[in-house]
C-alpha positions as CSV (number, residue, x, y, z in Angstrom):
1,X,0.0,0.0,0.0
2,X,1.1,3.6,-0.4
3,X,0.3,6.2,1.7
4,X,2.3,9.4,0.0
5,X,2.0,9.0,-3.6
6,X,-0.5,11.3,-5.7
7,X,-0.3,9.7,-8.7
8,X,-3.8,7.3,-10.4
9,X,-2.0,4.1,-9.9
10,X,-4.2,1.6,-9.0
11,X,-2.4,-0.4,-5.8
12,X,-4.1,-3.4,-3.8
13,X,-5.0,-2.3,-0.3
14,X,-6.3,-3.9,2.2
15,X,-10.5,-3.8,2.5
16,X,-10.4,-3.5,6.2
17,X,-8.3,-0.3,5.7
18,X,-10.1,1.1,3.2
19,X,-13.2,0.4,5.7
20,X,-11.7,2.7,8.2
21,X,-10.6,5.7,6.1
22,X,-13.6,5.9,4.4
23,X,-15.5,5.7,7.4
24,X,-17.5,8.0,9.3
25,X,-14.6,8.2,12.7
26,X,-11.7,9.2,10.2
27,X,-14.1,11.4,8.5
28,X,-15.2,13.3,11.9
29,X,-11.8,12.8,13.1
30,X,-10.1,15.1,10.3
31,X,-12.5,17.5,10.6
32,X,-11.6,17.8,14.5
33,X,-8.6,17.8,13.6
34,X,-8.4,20.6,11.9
35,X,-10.1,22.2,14.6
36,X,-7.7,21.4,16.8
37,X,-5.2,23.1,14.6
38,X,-7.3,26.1,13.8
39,X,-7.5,27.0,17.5
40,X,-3.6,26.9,17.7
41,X,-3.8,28.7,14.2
42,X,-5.6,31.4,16.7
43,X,-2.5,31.5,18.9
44,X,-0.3,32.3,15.9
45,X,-2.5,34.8,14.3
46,X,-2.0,36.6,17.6
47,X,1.3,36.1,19.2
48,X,3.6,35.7,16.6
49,X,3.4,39.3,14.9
50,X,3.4,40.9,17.8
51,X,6.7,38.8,19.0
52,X,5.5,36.5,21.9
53,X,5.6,32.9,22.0
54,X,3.3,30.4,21.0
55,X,3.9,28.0,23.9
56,X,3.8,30.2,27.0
57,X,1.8,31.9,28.7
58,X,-1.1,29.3,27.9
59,X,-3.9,31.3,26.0
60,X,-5.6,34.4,28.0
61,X,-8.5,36.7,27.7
62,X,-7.3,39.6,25.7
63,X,-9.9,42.1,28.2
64,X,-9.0,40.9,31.1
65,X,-6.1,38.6,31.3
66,X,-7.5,35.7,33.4
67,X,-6.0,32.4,32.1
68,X,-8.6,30.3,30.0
69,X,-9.3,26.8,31.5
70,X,-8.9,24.5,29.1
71,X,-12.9,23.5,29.1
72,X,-12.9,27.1,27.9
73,X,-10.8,26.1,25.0
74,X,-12.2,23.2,23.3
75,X,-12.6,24.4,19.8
76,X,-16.6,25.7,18.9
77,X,-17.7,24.6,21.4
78,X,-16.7,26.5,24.5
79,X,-17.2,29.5,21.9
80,X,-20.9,28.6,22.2
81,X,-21.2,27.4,25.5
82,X,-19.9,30.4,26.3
83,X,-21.9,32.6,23.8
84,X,-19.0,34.6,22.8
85,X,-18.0,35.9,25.8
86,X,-15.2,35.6,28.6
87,X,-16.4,33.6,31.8
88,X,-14.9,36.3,34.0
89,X,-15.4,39.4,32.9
90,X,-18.1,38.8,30.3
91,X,-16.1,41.0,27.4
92,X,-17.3,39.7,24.2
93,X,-14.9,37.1,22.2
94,X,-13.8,38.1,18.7
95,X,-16.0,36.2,15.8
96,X,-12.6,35.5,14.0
97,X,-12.0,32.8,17.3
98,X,-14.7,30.8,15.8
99,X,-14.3,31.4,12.3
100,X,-10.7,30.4,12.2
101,X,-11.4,26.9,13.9
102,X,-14.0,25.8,12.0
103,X,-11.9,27.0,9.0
104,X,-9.4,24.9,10.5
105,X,-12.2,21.7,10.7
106,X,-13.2,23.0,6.8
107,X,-9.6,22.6,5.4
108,X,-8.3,19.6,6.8
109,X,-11.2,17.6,5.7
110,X,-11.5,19.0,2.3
111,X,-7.7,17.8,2.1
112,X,-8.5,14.6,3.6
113,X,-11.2,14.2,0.7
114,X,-9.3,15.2,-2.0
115,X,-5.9,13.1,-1.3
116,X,-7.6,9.7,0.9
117,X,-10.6,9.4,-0.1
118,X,-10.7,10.5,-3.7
119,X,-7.9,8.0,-4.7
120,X,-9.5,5.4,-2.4
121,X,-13.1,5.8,-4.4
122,X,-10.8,5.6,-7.8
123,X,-8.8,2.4,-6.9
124,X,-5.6,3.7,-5.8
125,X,-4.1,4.6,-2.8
126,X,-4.6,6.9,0.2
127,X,-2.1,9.9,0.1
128,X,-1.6,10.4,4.0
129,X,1.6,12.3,3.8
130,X,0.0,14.4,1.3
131,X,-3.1,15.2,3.4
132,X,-0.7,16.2,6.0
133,X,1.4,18.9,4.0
134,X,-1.3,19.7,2.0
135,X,-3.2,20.5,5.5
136,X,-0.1,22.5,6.5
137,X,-0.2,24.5,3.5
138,X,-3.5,25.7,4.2
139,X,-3.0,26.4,7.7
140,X,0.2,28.6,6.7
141,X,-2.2,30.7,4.0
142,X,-5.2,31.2,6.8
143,X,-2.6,32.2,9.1
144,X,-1.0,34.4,6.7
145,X,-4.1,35.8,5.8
146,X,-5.5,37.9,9.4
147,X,-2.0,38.5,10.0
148,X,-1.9,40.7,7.2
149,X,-5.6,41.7,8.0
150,X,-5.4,42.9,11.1
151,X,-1.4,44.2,10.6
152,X,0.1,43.5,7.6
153,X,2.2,41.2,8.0
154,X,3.6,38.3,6.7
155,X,5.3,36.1,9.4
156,X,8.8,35.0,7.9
157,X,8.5,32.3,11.0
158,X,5.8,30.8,9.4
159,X,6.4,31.0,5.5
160,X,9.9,30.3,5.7
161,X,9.6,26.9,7.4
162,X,6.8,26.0,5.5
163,X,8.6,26.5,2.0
164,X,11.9,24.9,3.3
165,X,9.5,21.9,4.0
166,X,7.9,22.4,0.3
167,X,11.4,22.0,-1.0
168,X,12.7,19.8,1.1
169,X,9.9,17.1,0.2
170,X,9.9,17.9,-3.9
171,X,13.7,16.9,-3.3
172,X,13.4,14.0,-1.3
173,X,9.5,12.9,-2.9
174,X,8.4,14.5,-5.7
175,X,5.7,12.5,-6.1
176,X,3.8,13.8,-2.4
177,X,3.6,17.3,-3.5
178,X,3.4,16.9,-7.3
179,X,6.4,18.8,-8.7
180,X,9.7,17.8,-9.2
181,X,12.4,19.4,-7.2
182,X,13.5,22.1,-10.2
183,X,10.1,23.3,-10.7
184,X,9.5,24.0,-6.9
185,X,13.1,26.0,-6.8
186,X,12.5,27.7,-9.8
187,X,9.0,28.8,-8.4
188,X,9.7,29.8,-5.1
189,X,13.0,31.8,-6.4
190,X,10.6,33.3,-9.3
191,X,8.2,33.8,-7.1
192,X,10.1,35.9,-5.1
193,X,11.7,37.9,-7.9
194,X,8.3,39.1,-9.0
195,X,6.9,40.5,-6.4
196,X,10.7,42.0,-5.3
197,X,11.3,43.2,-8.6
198,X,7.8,45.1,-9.0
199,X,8.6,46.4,-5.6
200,X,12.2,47.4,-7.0
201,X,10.7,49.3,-10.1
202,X,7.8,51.6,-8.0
203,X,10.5,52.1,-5.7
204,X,12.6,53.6,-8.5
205,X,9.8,55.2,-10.2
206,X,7.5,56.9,-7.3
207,X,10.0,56.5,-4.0
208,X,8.0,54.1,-2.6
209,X,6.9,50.4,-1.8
210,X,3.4,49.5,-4.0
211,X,4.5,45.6,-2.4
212,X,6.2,44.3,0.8
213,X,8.8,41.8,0.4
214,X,6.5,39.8,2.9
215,X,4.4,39.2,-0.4
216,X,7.8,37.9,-2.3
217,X,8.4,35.3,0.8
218,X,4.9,34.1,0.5
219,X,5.2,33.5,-3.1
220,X,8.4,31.5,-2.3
221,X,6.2,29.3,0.0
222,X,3.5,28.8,-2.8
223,X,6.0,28.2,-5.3
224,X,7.7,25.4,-2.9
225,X,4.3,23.9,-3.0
226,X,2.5,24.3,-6.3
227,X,5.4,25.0,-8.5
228,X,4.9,27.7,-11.3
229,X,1.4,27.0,-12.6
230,X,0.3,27.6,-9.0
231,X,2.5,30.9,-8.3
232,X,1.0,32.1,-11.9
233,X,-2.6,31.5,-10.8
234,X,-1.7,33.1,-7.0
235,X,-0.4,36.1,-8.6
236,X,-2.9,36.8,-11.6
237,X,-6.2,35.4,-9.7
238,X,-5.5,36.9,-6.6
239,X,-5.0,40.4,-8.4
240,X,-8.1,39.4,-10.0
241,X,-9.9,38.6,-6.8
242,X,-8.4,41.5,-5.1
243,X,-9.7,44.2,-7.2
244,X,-13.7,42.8,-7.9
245,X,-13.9,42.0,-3.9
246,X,-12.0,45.5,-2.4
247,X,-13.1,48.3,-5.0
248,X,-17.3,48.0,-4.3
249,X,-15.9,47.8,-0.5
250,X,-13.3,51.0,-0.9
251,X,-16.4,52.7,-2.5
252,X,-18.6,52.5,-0.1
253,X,-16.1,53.3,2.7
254,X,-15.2,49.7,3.9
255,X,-11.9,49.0,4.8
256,X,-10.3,45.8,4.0
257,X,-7.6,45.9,6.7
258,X,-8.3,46.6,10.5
259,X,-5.9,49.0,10.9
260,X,-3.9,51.6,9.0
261,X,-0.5,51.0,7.6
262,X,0.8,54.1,9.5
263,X,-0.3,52.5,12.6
264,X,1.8,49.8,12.8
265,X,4.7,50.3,10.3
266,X,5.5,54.0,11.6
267,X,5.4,57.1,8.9
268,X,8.5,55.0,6.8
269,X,8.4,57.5,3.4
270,X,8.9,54.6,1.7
271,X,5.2,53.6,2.3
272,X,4.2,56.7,1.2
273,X,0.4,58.0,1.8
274,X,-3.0,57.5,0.3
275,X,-4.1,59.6,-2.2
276,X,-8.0,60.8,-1.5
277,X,-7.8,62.2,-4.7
278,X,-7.5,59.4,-6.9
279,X,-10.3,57.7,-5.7
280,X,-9.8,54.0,-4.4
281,X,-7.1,53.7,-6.8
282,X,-5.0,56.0,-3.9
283,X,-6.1,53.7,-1.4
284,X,-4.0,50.8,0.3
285,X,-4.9,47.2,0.7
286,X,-2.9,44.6,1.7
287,X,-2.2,41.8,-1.3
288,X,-1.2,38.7,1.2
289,X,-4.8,37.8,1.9
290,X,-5.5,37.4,-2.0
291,X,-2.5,35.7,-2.9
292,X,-3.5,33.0,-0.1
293,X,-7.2,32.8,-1.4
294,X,-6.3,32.3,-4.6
295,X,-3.2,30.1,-4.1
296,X,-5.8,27.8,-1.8
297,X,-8.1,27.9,-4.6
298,X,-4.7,26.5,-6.3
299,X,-4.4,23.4,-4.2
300,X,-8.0,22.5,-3.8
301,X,-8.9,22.4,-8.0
302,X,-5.4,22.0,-8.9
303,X,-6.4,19.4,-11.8
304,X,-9.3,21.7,-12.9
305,X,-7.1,25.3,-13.2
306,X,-4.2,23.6,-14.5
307,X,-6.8,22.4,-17.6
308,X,-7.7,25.9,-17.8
309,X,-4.1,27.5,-17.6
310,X,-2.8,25.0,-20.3
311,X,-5.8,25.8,-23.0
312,X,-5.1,29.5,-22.0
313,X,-1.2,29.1,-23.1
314,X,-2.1,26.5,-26.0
């Protein structure tokens, strides 16, 4: 039996295993799994921008700064038991606590789907190590994206690791990920060029950034993982995506991020200033949380947009 491979080869596996992949307990289990992961996903989206560890203190109420019990912490459903709100001091919870973990739930067993059961149904077999880096993947882009959200950022301590893992496994397996070792380097290190080459260019031009290299460094992950076809869709989907879902917002007076740039990255004249003149064309969104949607759209209908990308180029 193998567990890793992606490919349609059809292998002989055992019926009893088949029975209990494809069964209702492995089915439930990666969805809580994934919520399991989505409330440490929580952890990250918080601490690790702002510099603190992930493993200590254990998690706290942001109002008041009591200590959660860990029956206050199981994923959803202390959120409703709770209805939203501290035990102590009754502040309200963020939504985002919820929406991340069952996010979390979504992903994992829509990656379970696609690389156990899918080549199960079709004969072959069950792609474990790919549901687990696959899984990772998607973790990385959900984290990536409310990072950037709320401060834009793009953690280099958790896109970094995640592409020298991408790499690392087209190198030692190509066959997990589904691109050979070359095409993941010359992605990532593409990947990267774009985005710090465009930033190079306005820099030139104007005097300041119209990209953060944080963008570049995600596009190094993506390529890692979905070699060029899937940096090509991230970066021309995702502008795409980014334009038809933040103009109507811009022009009604929505904001896309939850703070302002100046905020949190200081008056750098390198970022220069919106321009209430020129509309929502002058205004500033941040491009991470597009590139992840899009590059997640990537590695969920892989087989489908790489049909439509090759009848595109001929």
């Amino acid at each position: 039996m193998t567990i890793d491979g992606l490919g349609p080869a059809l292998v002989a596996v055992d019926p009893v295993i088949i029975t209990i992949l494809l069964g209702p307990v492995m089915l439930l289990g990666a969805f809580a799994w994934g919520l399991l992961w989505g409330s440490f996903a929580n952890v990250v989206i918080w601490r690790v921008p702002r510099g603190l560890s992930v493993v200590k203190p254990r998690s706290q109420c942001t109002a008041c700064g009591e200590f959660i019990a860990w029956y206050d912490n199981i994923p959803v459903l202390s959120y409703l038991l709770l209805r939203g709100r501290c035990r102590r001091c009754k502040e309200p919870l963020a939504l985002r606590y919820l929406v991340v973990e069952l996010l979390g739930g979504f992903l994992s067993f829509a990656f379970y789907l696609l690389h156990v059961v899918r080549p199960l149904m079709e004969g072959g077999g069950p792609a474990l190590g790919a549901w687990f880096l696959w899984t990772l993947f998607g973790f990385a882009l959900l984290i990536i994206t409310f990072t950037d959200l709320d401060l834009w950022v793009i953690p280099s301590a958790v896109v970094l690791p995640v592409a020298a893992l991408g790499l690392g496994v087209a190198l030692v397996d190509p066959g997990i990920l589904g691109v050979p070792p070359i095409d993941a380097l010359a992605a990532a290190l593409g990947g990267y060029a774009l985005i710090a080459g465009l930033r190079w260019i306005y820099l030139k031009r104007r005097g300041i950034e119209a990209l953060g290299l944080g963008d570049a460094k995600l596009l190094v992950m993506v390529g890692a993982f979905t070699g060029p076809a899937g940096v090509i869709w991230s970066v021309a989907a995702g502008a795409i995506q980014g334009l038809i879902f933040a103009v109507p917002l811009l022009l009604i007076g929505k904001r896309i991020a939850n703070s302002k740039l100046e905020e949190v990255h200081g008056d750098d004249p390198e970022l220069g200033e919106e321009d209430p003149d020129a509309g929502v064309m002058g205004m500033r969104i941040p491009f991470g949380p597009f590139l992840a949607i899009a590059a997640l759209e990537y590695a969920l209908l892989r087989g489908s947009i790489e049909d439509a990308l090759y009848w595109l180029v001929g």
